[in-house]
Structures are given as C-alpha cells and as structure tokens.
C-alpha positions as CSV (number, residue, x, y, z in Angstrom):
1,X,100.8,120.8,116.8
2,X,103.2,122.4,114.4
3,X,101.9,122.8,110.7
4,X,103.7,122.5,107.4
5,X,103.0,124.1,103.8
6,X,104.9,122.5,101.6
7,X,104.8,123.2,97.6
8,X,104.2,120.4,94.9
9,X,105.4,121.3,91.3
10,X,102.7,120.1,88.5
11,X,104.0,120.0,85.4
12,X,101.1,120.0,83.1
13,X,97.2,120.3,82.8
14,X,97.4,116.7,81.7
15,X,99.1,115.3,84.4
16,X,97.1,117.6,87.0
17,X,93.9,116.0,85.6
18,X,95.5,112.8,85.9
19,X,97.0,112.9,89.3
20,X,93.9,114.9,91.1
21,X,91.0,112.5,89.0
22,X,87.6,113.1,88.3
23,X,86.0,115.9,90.1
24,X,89.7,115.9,92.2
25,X,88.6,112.9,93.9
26,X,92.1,111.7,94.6
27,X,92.4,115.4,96.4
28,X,89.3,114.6,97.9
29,X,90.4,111.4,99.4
30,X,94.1,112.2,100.7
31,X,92.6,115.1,102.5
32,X,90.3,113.0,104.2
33,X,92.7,110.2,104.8
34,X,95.7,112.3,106.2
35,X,94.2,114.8,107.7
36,X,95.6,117.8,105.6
37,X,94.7,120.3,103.5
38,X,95.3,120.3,100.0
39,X,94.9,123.6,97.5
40,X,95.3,123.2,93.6
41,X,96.6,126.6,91.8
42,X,97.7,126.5,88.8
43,X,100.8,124.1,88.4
44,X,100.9,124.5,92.5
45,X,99.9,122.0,95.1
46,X,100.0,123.3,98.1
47,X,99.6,120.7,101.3
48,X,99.1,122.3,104.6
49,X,99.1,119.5,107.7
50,X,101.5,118.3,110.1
51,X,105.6,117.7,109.5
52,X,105.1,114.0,109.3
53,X,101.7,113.6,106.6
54,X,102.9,116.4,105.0
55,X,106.1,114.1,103.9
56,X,103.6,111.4,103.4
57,X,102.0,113.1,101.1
58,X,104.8,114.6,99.1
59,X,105.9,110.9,98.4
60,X,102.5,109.7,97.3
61,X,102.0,112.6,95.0
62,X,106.2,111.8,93.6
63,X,105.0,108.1,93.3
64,X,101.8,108.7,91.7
65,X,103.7,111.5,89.1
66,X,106.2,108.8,88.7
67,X,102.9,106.5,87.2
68,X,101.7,109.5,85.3
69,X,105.3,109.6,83.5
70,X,105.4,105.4,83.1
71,X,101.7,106.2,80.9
72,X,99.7,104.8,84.0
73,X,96.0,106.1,84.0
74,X,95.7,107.0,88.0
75,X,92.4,105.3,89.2
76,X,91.3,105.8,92.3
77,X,91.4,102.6,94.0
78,X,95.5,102.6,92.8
79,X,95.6,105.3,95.0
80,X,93.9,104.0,98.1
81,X,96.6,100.9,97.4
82,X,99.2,103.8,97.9
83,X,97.8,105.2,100.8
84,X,97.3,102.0,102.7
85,X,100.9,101.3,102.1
86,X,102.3,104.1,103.5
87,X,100.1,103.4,106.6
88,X,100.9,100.1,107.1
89,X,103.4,100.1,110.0
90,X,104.1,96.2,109.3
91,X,105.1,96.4,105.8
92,X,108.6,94.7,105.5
93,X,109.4,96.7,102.8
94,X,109.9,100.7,102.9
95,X,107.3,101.8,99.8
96,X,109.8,103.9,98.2
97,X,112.2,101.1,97.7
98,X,109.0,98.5,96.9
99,X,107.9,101.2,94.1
100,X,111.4,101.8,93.0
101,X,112.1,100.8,89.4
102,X,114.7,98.9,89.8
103,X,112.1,96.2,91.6
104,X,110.0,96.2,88.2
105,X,109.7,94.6,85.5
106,X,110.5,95.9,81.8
107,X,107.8,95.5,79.4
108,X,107.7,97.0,75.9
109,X,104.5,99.1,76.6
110,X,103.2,102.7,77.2
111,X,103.6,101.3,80.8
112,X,107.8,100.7,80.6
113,X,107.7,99.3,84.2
114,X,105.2,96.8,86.0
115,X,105.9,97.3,89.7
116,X,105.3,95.3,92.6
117,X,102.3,97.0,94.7
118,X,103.1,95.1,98.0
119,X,105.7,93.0,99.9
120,X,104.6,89.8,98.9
121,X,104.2,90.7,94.8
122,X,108.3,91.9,95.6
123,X,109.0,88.4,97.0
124,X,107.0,86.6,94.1
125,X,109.1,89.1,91.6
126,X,112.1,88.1,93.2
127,X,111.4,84.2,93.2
128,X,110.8,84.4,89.0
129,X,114.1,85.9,88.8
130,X,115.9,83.3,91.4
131,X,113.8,79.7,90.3
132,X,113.6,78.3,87.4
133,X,109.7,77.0,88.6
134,X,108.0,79.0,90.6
135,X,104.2,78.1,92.0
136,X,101.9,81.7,92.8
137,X,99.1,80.6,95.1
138,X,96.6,83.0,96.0
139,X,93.4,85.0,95.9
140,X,92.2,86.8,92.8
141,X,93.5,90.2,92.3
142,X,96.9,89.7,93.8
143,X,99.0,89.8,90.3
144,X,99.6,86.0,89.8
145,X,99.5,85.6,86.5
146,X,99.9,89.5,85.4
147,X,103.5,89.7,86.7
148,X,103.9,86.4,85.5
149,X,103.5,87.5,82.2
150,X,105.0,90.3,82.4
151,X,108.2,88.3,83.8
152,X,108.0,86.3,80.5
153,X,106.9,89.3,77.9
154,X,110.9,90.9,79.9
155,X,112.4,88.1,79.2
156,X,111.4,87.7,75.7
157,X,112.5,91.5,75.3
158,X,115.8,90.8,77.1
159,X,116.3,87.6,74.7
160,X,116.8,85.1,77.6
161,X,114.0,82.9,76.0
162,X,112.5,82.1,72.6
163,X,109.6,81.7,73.2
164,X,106.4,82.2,75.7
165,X,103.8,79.0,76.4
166,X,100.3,80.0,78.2
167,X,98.5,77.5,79.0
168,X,95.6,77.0,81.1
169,X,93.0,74.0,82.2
170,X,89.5,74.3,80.1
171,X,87.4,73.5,83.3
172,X,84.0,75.0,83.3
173,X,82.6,76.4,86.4
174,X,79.4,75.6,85.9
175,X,78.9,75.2,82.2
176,X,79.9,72.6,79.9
177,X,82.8,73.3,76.7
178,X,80.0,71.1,74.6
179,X,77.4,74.3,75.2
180,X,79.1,76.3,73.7
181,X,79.0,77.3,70.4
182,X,81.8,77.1,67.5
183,X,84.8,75.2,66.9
184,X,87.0,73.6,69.8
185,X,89.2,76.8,69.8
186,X,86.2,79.0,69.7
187,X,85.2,76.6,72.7
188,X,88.5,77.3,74.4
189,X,89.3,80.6,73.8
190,X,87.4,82.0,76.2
191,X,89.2,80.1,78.8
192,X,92.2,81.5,77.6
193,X,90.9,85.2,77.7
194,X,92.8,86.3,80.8
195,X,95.6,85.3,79.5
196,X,95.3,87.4,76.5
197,X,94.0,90.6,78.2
198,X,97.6,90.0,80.5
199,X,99.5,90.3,77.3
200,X,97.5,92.9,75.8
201,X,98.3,95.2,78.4
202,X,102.0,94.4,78.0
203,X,102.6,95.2,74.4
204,X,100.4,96.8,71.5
205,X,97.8,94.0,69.7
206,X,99.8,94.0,66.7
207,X,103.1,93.2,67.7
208,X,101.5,90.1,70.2
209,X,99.5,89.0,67.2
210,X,102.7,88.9,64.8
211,X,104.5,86.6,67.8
212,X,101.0,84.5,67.8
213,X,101.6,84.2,64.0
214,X,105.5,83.2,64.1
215,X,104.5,80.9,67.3
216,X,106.8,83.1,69.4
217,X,103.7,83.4,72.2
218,X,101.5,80.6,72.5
219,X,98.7,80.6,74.1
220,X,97.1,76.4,74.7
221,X,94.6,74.9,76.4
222,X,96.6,72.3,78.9
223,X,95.8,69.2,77.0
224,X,98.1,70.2,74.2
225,X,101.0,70.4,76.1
226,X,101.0,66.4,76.6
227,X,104.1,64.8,75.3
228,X,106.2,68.4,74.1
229,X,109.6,69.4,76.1
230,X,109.8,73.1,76.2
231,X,113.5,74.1,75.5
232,X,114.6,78.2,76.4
233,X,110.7,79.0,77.2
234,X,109.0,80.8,79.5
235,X,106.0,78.8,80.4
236,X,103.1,79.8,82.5
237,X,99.8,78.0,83.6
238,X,96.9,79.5,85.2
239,X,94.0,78.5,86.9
240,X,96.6,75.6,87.7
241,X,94.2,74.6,91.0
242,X,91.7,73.0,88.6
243,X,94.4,70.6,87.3
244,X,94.7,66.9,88.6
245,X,97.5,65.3,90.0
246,X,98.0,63.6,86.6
247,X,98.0,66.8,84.6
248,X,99.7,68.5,87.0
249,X,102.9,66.0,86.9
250,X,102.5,66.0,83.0
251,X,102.9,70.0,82.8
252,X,106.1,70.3,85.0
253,X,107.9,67.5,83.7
254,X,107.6,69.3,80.2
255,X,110.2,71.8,81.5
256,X,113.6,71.7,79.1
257,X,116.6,73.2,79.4
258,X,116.8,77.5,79.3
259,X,113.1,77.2,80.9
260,X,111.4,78.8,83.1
261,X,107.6,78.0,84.5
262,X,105.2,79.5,86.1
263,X,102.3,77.6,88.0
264,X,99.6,79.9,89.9
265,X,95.9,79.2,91.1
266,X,94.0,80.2,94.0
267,X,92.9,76.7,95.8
268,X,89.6,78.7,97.5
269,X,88.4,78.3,94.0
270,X,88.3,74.9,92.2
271,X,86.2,73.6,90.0
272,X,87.0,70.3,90.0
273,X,84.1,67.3,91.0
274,X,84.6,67.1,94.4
275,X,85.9,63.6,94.0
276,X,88.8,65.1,92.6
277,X,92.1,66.7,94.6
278,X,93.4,70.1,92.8
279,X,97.2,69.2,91.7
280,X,98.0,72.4,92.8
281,X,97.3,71.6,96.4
282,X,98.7,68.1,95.4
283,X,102.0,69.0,93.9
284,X,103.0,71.7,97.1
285,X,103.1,68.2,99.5
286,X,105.3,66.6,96.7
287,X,107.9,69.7,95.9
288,X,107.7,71.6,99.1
289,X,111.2,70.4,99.9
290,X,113.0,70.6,96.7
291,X,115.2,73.9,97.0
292,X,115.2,74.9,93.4
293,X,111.1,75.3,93.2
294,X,110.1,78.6,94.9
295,X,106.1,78.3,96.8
296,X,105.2,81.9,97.0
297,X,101.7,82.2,99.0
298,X,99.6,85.4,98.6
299,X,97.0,87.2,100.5
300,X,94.1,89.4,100.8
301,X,97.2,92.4,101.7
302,X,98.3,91.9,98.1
303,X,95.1,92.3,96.4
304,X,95.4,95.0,94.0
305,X,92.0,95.3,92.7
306,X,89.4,97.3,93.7
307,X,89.3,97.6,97.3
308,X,86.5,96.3,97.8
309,X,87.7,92.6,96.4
310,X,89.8,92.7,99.4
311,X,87.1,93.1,101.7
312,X,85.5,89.9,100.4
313,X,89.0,87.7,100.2
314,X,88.7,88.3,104.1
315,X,85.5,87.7,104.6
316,X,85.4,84.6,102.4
317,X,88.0,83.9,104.9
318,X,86.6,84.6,107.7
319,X,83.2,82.4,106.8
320,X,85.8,79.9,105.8
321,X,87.3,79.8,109.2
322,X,84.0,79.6,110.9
C-alpha cells in the first residue's frame, strides 16, 4: 500500500501541549487507532500512513486546533469522541459539517461555540431552534440539559428572551430533603447544582450571579413554578422523569407567549415510589401527536462523557433487555 507524509502546521508551544496532551497521549492514541505514524518537531507534525487515514487525521488534528482556538482544554476522551466519529460509517451527518460552527451554539464564554458532538445532539440543536417546547429524553452524558442551557444562555445574548427559568424536581434518590441540614434553599440547592455548573461553564460566575441578582436567570425548585405564566422566557426542567403527571401538566401549561421550554430526563432513572408513573413517560403518550412539541430521543452513541459511561448505558441496556 501506497504511503503518505503529509505536514501539520502548529502554531505554538501552547497549543502543541494542548493538542498532543499529557505525555503526548492524544499522539499516542491516534497512532494506535489509525494505524500511522506520527512525529512532533518543533511546530511540525508530520503523519506518515496511508492516503485515506492520513486525511483522517489531518481533519481531526484541524478540528481539535479549531477547539484549541474556541479556549477548549483537549481531554483525552474528547478525542476518542472525535475519532469514533470519523469511523462511524453510519453517521448521518458528515463530521465536518456536524462540527462546523455554524451548527453551534453562541455562548458568551472562553468557549464562543458549544457544538453538537453527534447526530442526534444536531437534531436536538435543531428542534430548540424549530419548537417552542421541546422534550430531551435520554441517558446521562448525552448533553440534555448542557445544550439546553446553552440554547437559553444564546438566546438571552441574542435578546430573543428576558429571561432564563431552571427548574428542577427536589426528589431524593435515596435520602430525604428533611436530612439535610440548613434552610429549605440550603436543602434544595443541591438539587439544583447541575444546573448551576451548566451555566457556569457558559459565562464567568460574576456576570451569572449579577443576572441571579436582577432575576434575569432563575434557578427554582419545581414547586415554585405552581400558578406563574412565563412570558418571553426560556424555561428548562431537568430531571423532568421524576415529575408526576400532575406536576408535569402544571410546568408546561405555565408556558406564555415569546417562550420557549425545555423538558429533559432519562426515564432508566426515576426516583419516584414505584406506585408512581414518571410524567415524563406520561406526557410523550399525551403530546406525541401535537406537531408543534418536538420528542428528541437520545442514546448511548451520543454520550459525550467519558467513554467508559457509554460502555455502561449499553450494558445497563443490555441487562435491561435480558
């Protein structure tokens, strides 16, 4: 077979370090995964291999310099994401269109773009943009709520809303609100701590905590959305699949006009009394055939965690199956 040495420009030490990783690890890896040969000189990288991984590589090392320049710390598992893409022969959408920044999402961080890692975060993208209520379902690690808010922190930016409403049900999994130490919002907050580490990563702590202060963001427990309508809001609950049927009708009839919500969950995990049917798995046999509302159902394929969190979404499946 003929070989190819092609000749990859690095700008910098800094983004060298960046896009090689810890003891070149990332090197270490794309060698090992596309068969080629990879030598770092200077500002050179030089990637010896056949015509066809040779362009594979080329466009994983322009996608990955592309994150370096968006401020993106390159972790290893971000790259095996990459990689798997580009070897997925049943991917829908070509991975230099699905990473291009015209499919992500503005945010006013160090980040300037939150892109959709697979063909199914593209469709949910897609849907928020379409739908004025949108339900995510899924398993953890696909980017439910994180594009979610990053949907509503664009919007906010853009000035198509007001406002931004977070809310969440305080169900325990295993411990009771009562055990806990504190006021009620001391007792509640740490429900609501996804939510903030979403927004965190979407604009500097000072500016979210000045919106917090001028009630620009808010960030509830579910309870306290009972008898508001939410005019020219984005509005997002999580964790929606420990809601009841009840609660679940009382949250999406709080939409107003200028709106948009939100609704994701991941029914493999409710913690609910098993007496109890999730509203999220509820409300899809209610809505399913209502046009205007987008379902948008994610898998294991758009897990964008560690890989190995992927691994157990399958297997959990699998046992599930059995």
């Amino acid at each position: 077979m003929k070989t190819l040495s092609k000749n990859l420009h690095i700008k910098d030490t800094r983004e060298a370090i960046n896009l090689f990783g810890t003891n070149d690890e990332v090197l270490h890896f794309i060698e090992k995964e596309f068969k080629v040969k990879l030598i770092a000189r200077g500002h050179s990288l030089i990637v010896n291999g056949s015509k066809d991984t040779v362009q594979t590589v080329e466009n994983i090392f322009s996608n990955l310099k592309t994150m370096h320049q968006d401020g993106e710390h390159i972790h290893l598992e971000a790259v095996k994401k990459l990689a798997s893409l580009y070897k997925d022969e049943e991917r829908a959408t070509p991975v230099d269109e699905l990473l291009n920044s015209e499919n992500g999402v503005a945010v006013p961080s160090k980040k300037r773009f939150i892109k959709p890692k697979t063909d199914g975060q593209k469709i949910y993208i897609e849907a928020i943009k379409k739908k004025d209520m949108i339900f995510a379902i899924g398993p953890a690690g696909t980017g439910k709520t994180y594009l979610a808010v990053a949907m509503a922190v664009s919007a906010l930016q853009a000035g198509t809303i007001d406002r931004i409403v977070l809310a969440r049900p305080a169900v325990e999994a295993g411990e009771k609100l009562g055990f806990l130490p504190g006021t009620f919002q001391d007792k509640v907050n740490p429900y609501l701590r996804p939510l903030y580490d979403a927004m965190y990563d979407m604009m500097d702590i000072e500016r979210f905590t000045d919106l917090v202060q001028r009630d620009v963001v808010e960030v509830a427990p579910l309870a306290y959305m009972r008898g508001r309508t939410l005019n020219n809001c984005f509005i997002i609950l999580d964790e929606a699949q420990n809601t009841t049927p009840e609660q679940m009708k009382m949250f999406i009839t709080r939409l107003g006009f200028g709106s948009k919500a939100v609704i994701t969950g991941d029914i493999t995990q409710i913690d609910l009394p098993k007496e109890k049917e999730s509203g999220l798995v509820f409300i899809e046999k209610i809505l399913k055939d209502i046009k205007e509302i987008s379902f948008v159902h994610l898998t294991a394929k758009d897990a964008v965690r560690h890989d190995l969190v992927q691994k157990i979404i399958i297997a959990f499946d699998k046992h599930e199956k059995k």
